[in-house]
N, C-alpha and C positions, 0 to 999 in steps of 0.2 A: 834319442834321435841322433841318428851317426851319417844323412844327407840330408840335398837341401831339401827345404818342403815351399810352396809356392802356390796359389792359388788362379787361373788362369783361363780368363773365357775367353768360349771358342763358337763359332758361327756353328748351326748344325748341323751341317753337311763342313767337314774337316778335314786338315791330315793331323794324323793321331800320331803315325811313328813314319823310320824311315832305316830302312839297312843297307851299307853302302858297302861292296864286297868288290877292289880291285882287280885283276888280271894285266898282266903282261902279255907282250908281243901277239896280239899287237897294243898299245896299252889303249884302256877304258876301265871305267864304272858302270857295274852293275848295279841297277837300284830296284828294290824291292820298297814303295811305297800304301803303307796304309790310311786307307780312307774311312772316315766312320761317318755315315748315312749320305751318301754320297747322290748327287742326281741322277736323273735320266742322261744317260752317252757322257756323264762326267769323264775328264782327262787330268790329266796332270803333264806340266812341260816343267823340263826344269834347265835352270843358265848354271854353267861349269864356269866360275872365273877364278883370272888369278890377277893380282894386282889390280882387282878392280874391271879390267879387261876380261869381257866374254872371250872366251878359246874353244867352246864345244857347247853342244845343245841339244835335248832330247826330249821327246812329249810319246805319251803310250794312253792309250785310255784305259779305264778303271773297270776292272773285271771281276764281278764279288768281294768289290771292297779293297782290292789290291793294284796296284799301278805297276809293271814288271818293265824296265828301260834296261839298254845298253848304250852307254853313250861311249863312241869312241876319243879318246885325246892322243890328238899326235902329236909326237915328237914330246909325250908328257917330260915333266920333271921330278924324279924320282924322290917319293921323301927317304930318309933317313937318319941315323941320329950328327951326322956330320953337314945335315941339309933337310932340315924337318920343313920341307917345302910340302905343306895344304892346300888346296883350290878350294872355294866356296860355293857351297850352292844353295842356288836360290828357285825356290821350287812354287808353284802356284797352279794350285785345283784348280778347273775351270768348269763351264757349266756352258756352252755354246761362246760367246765371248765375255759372259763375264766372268769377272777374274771371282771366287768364292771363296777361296782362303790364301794365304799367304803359308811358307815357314820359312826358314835359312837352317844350314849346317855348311858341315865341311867333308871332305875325304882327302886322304894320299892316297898316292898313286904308289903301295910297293907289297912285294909278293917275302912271305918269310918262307922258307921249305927247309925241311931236311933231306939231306943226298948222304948216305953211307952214314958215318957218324960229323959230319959237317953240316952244319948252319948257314945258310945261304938266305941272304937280304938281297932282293933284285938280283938274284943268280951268280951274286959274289958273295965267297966267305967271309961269316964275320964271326971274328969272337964277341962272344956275349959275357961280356966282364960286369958282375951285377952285385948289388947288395942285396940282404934280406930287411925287408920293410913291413915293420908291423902296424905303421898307422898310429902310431901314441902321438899326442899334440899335450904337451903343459899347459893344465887348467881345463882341457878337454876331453882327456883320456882317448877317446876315437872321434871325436869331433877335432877337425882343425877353424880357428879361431876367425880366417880369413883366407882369401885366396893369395893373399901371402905368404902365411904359415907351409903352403903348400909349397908356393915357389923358392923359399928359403930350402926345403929339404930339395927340393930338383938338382937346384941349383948347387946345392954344398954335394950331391952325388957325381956332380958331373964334375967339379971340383978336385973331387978327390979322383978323375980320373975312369970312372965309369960309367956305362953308357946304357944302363939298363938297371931294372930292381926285378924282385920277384915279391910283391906281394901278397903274404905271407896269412893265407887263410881269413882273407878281409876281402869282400867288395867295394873297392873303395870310392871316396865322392863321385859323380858325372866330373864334378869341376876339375877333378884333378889327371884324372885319364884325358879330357880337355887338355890342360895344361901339357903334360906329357908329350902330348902332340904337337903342342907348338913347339915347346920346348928344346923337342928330338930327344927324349927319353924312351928307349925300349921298355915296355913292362911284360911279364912272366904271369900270368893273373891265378890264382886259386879258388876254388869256392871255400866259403867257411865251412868252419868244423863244427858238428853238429854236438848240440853241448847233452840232450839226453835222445834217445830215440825211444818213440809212444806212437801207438796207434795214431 
């Protein structure tokens, strides 16, 4: 077992998952919210904050199980590895007014693209100076021990002056693609390598 595992009840009519998919100019969040067994004219609203402070707000009702939102942020603030600036959000199912489930996550606000053979983070170039990361922890081989473990190697990457990893044929914890994010670490992601291929 190489992530967390957790046990966790839920009301049932839920949100089950959430996809938070940035855009620039003008800036906003897209969200693609999943509902499982959802009421009659159920909705979902969700609060954009930052420091605590609402800055944007969005509600969409629930359509085959899906809640589809654009919520606009002006004047957002762009994350990056020099300003891994996250807004929170705080999202609640609804059912006419009551409130039927709770969740919280987060998003930034920044767009990666290629243009020609350049790397563009929020429509300025950036070198991508990275290490290759294969995920060994001492004493856990592909488990890390703690969410320390994790912040130890962030930390000694940015250290040594790089601002990104690519790692390296591993899907690695939630917790540390989390971290990453706070952090302002670019990640490169892989899928693992397939160790036999069978029917």
């Amino acid at each position: 077992i190489w992530q967390t595992v957790w046990l966790e009840p839920v009301p049932d009519a839920s949100i089950r998952s959430l996809r938070g998919v940035p855009e620039l100019n003008p800036d906003r969040i897209r969200l693609s919210v999943e509902v499982e067994g959802p009421p009659s004219k159920a909705r979902v609203a969700c609060s954009v904050r930052s420091a605590h402070q609402e800055v944007a707000c969005g509600e969409a009702p629930v359509k085959d199980g899906v809640a589809e939102m654009e919520i606009p942020i002006p004047s957002a603030r762009r994350w990056s590895p020099d300003d891994p600036h996250l807004y929170d959000l705080d999202l609640t199912l609804l059912s006419g007014n009551e409130k039927v489930d709770r969740a919280k996550s987060y998003a930034g606000v920044r767009e990666i693209r290629i243009q020609g053979r350049r790397l563009l983070l929020n429509g300025r170039p950036i070198r991508f100076k990275s290490v290759l990361d294969q995920g060994y922890f001492p004493g856990g081989i592909y488990t890390a021990a703690s969410d320390e473990d994790y912040k130890r190697d962030i930390h000694l990457v940015q250290a040594m002056g790089f601002n990104g990893v690519r790692k390296h044929q591993k899907v690695e914890d939630p917790r540390w693609y989390f971290l990453c994010d706070r952090l302002g670490l670019l990640v490169w992601g892989e899928m693992g390598n397939a160790w036999e291929f069978t029917p």
